[in-house]
matplotlib code that plots the C-alpha trace (Angstrom):
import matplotlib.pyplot as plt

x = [25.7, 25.2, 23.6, 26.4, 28.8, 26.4, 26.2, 29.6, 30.6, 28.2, 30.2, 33.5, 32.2, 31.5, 34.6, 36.3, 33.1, 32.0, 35.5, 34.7, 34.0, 30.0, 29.0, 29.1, 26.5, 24.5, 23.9, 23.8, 21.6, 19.2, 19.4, 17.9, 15.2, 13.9, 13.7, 12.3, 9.9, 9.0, 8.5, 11.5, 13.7, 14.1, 17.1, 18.0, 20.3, 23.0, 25.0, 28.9, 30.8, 34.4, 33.5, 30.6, 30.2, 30.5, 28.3, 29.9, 33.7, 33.9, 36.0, 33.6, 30.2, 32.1, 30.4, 32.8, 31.1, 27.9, 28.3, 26.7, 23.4, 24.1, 21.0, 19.4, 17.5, 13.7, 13.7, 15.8, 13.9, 14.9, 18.6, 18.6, 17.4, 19.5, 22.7, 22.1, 21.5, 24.8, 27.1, 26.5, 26.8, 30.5, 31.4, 30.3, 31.1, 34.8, 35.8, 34.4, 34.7, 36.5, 36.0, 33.7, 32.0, 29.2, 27.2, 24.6, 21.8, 23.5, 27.1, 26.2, 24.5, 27.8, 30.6, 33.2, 32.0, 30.6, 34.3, 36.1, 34.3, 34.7, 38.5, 38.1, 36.3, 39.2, 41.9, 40.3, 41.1, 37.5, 35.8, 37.5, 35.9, 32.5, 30.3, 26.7, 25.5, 22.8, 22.1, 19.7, 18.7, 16.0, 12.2, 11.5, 14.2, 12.2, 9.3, 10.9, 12.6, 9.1, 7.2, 10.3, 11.0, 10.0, 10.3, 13.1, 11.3, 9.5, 12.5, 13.0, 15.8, 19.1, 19.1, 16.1, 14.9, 15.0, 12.6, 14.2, 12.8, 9.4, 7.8, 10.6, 10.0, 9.3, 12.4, 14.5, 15.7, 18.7, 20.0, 22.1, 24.1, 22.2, 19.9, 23.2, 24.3, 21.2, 21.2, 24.1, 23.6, 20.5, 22.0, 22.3, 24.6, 25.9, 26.7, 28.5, 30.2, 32.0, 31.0, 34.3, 35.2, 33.9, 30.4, 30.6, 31.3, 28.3, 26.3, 27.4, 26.6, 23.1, 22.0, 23.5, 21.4, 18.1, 18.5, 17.5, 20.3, 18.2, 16.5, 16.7, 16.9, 19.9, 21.8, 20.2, 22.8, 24.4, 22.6, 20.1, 22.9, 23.4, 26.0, 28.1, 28.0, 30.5, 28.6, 29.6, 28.2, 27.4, 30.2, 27.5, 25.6, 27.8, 27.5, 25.5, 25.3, 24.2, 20.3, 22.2, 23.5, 20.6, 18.3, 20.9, 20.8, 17.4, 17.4, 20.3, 17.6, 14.9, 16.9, 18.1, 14.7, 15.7, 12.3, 9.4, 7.2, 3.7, 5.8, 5.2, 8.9, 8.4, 4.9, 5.2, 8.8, 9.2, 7.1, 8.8, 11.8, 11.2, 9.5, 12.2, 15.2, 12.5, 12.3, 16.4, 17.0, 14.5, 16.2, 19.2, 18.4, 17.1, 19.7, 22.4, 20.0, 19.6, 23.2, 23.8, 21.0, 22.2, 25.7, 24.5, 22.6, 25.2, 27.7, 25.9]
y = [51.5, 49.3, 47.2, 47.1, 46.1, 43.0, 41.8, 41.7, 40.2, 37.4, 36.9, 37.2, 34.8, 32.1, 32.2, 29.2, 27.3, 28.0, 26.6, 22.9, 21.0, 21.1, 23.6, 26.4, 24.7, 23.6, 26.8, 29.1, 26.4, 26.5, 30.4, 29.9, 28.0, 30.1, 33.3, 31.4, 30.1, 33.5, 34.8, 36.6, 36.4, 35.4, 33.0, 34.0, 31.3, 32.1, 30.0, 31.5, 30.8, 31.1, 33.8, 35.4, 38.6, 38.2, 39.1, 37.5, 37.1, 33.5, 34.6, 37.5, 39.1, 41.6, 43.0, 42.9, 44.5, 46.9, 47.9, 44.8, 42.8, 40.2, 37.2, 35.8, 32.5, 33.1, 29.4, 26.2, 24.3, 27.6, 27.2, 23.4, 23.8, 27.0, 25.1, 22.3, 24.3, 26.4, 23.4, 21.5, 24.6, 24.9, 21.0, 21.4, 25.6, 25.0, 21.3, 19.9, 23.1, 21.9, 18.3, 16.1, 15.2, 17.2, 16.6, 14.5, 11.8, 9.7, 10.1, 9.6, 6.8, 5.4, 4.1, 4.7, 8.5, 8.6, 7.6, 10.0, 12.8, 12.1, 12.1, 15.6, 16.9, 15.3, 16.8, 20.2, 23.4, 24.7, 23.6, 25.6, 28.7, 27.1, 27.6, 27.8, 30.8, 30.8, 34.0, 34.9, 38.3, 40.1, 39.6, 43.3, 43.7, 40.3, 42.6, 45.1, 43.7, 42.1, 45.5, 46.6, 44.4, 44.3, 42.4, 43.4, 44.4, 47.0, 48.2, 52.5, 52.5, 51.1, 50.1, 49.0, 45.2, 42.1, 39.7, 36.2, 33.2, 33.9, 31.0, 28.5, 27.0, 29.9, 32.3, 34.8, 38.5, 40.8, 43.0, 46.0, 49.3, 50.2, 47.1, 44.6, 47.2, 47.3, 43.6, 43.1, 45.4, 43.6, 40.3, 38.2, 35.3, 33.8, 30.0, 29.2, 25.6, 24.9, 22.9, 20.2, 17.8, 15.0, 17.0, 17.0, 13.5, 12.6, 14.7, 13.3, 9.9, 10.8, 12.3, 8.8, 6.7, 9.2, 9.6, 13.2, 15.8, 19.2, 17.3, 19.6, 16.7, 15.1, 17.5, 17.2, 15.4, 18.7, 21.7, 20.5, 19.0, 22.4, 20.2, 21.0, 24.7, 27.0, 29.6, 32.7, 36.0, 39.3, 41.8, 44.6, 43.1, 43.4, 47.5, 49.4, 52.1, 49.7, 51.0, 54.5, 52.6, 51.1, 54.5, 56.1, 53.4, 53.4, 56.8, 56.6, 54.1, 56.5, 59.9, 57.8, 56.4, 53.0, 52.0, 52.0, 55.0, 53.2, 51.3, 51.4, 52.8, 55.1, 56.7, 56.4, 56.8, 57.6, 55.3, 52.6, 53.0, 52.9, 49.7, 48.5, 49.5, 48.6, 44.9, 44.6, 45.9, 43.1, 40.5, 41.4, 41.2, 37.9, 36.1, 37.5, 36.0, 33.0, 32.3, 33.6, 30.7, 28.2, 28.5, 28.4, 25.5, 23.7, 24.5, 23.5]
z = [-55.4, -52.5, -54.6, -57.3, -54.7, -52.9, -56.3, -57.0, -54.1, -54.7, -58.4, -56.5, -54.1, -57.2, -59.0, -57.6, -57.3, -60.7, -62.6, -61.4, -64.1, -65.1, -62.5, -65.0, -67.7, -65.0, -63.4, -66.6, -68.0, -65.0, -64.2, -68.0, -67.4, -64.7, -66.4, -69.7, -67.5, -66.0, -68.9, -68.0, -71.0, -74.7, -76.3, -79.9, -81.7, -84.5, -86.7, -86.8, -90.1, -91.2, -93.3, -91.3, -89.8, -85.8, -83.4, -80.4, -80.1, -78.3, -75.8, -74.8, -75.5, -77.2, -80.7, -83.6, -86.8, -86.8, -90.3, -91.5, -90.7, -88.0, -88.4, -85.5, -85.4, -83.3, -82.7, -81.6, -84.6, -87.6, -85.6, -86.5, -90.2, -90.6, -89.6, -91.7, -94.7, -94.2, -93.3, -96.6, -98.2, -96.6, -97.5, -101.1, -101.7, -99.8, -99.1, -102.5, -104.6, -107.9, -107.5, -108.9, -105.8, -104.1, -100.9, -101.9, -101.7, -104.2, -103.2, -99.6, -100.7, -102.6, -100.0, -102.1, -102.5, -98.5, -97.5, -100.2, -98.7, -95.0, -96.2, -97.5, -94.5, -92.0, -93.9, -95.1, -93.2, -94.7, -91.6, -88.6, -86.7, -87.2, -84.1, -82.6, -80.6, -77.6, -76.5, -73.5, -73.4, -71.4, -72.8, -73.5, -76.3, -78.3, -77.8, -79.7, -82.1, -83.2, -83.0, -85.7, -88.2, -91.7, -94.5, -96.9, -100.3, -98.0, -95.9, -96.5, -94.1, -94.1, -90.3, -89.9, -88.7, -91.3, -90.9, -92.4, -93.4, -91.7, -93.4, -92.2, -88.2, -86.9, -89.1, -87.7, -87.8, -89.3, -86.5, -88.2, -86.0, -83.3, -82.8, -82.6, -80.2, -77.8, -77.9, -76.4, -73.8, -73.0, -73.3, -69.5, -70.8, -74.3, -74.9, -77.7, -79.3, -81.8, -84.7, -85.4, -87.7, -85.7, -85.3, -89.3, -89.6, -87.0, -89.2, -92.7, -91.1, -89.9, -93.7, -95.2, -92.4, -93.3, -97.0, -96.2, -96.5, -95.5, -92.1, -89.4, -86.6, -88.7, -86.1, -83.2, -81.2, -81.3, -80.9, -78.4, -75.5, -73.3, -72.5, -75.4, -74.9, -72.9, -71.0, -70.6, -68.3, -70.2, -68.6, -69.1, -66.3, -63.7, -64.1, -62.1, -65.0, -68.1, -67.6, -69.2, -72.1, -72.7, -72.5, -74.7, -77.6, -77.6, -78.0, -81.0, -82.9, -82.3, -83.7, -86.7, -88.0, -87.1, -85.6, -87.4, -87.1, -86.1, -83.1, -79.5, -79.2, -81.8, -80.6, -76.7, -76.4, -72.9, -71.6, -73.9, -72.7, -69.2, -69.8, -71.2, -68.5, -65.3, -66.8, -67.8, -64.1, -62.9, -65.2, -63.9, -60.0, -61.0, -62.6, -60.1, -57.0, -58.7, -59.1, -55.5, -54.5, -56.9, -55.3, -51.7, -52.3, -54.0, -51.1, -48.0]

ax = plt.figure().add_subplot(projection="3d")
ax.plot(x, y, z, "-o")
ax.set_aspect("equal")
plt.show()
């Protein structure tokens, strides 16, 4: 408990420095760094669309649907090549449905079509509540997640691990119940942007200019600037009990047969889940000491 209460003194202690302008990227974005560095923790990306099924709320870390599978990019470079895929399939599957015009090499390639369809995008309401997802979560739970997926022609239970697009830069995983749950108890801090109109039209611009509409780098200017991401702190981590959550989630995937049975967590339980709580409560001190040093240094 006395620990609980240092550290949240050190968080009340940062709130007025950390609403300047740019102080809260930089110090998320470096408190990142460190335990990525230290082997420390793992950074999942997501691509958010109008009609997807949330994970994070983007006012909070909050999860919003467990009933359905929630897909998680492994890698920046999958994040890049996953976005691009899904944002020309919302300009031609919503803002060009019905007309003659489709996202394309040729028409990108025509001005008079490359204007008429930057014309559809501006005035289309197709394109809001599109956003990007950073999560940084503690290293055990990547760890896990590896040690429990399976690809989905040999999945036998209905919440067990997806592994996506494993051929494709590096591919990613489908978190379902329990799993979505433990992640985002484990989860330090979230960043999230959203994709606008103007982001879209940077992007339309780049495919003309490259003559390639599935290149991954076409969006680079946007997913790769922690500058255009809004960090936010994991709630969970400021409780001293979230080690109990944690042990009893763990415990729910085990009882339902949502691990697979040859897996560390599955065949030394116990010790597995120790593992697992001693290295979140060591990510945890760490980020919270880094922040507290950060803002020191920043302040003297």
């Amino acid at each position: 408990m006395v620990l609980f209460l240092f550290f949240l003194n050190i968080i009340e202690s940062m709130v007025k420095y950390m609403s300047q302008e740019g102080v809260t990227m930089a110090i998320y974005e470096d408190t990142a760094k460190s335990l990525i560095d230290c082997e420390q923790a793992s950074e999942f990306y997501r691509f958010q669309g109008k009609k997807s099924v949330k994970y994070f709320d983007v006012e909070a870390p909050t999860v919003i649907s467990r009933d359905a599978y929630i897909y998680l990019s492994r890698t920046l470079s999958h994040h890049e090549y996953f976005t691009v895929k899904r944002l020309r399939q919302v300009i031609n599957q919503g803002v060009l449905s019905g007309l003659e015009y489709q996202l394309t090499r040729a028409n990108l390639a025509n001005m008079s079509s490359y204007r008429r369809i930057r014309n559809l995008i501006i005035n289309s309401d197709q394109v809001d509540d599109l956003h990007s997802i950073r999560i940084v979560c503690d290293k055990s739970i990547e760890g896990l997640i590896q040690g429990n997926c399976i690809c989905p022609a040999s999945k036998n239970s209905c919440h067990a691990i997806e592994l996506a697009d494993k051929t494709m830069y590096g591919g990613g995983y489908g978190l379902k119940s329990e799993w979505i749950t433990l992640l985002s108890y484990m989860t330090y801090f979230n960043a999230y942007q959203r994709i606008t109109k103007d982001s879209l039209l940077q992007l339309l611009a780049n495919m003309r200019r490259t003559g390639k509409i599935y290149q991954r780098n076409n969006i680079d200017f946007l997913l790769t600037n922690p500058a255009n991401y809004n960090y936010e702190i994991n709630p969970y981590l400021l409780s001293d009990f979230n080690k109990y959550n944690i042990m009893n989630c763990l415990g729910q995937i085990i009882d339902n047969g949502s691990c697979l049975p040859d897996s560390e967590l599955a065949v030394r339980s116990s010790k597995t889940i120790k593992g697992v709580v001693k290295s979140y409560e060591r990510g945890k001190e760490k980020v919270l000491r880094f922040m507290d040093e950060y803002y020191k240094k920043e302040n003297h």
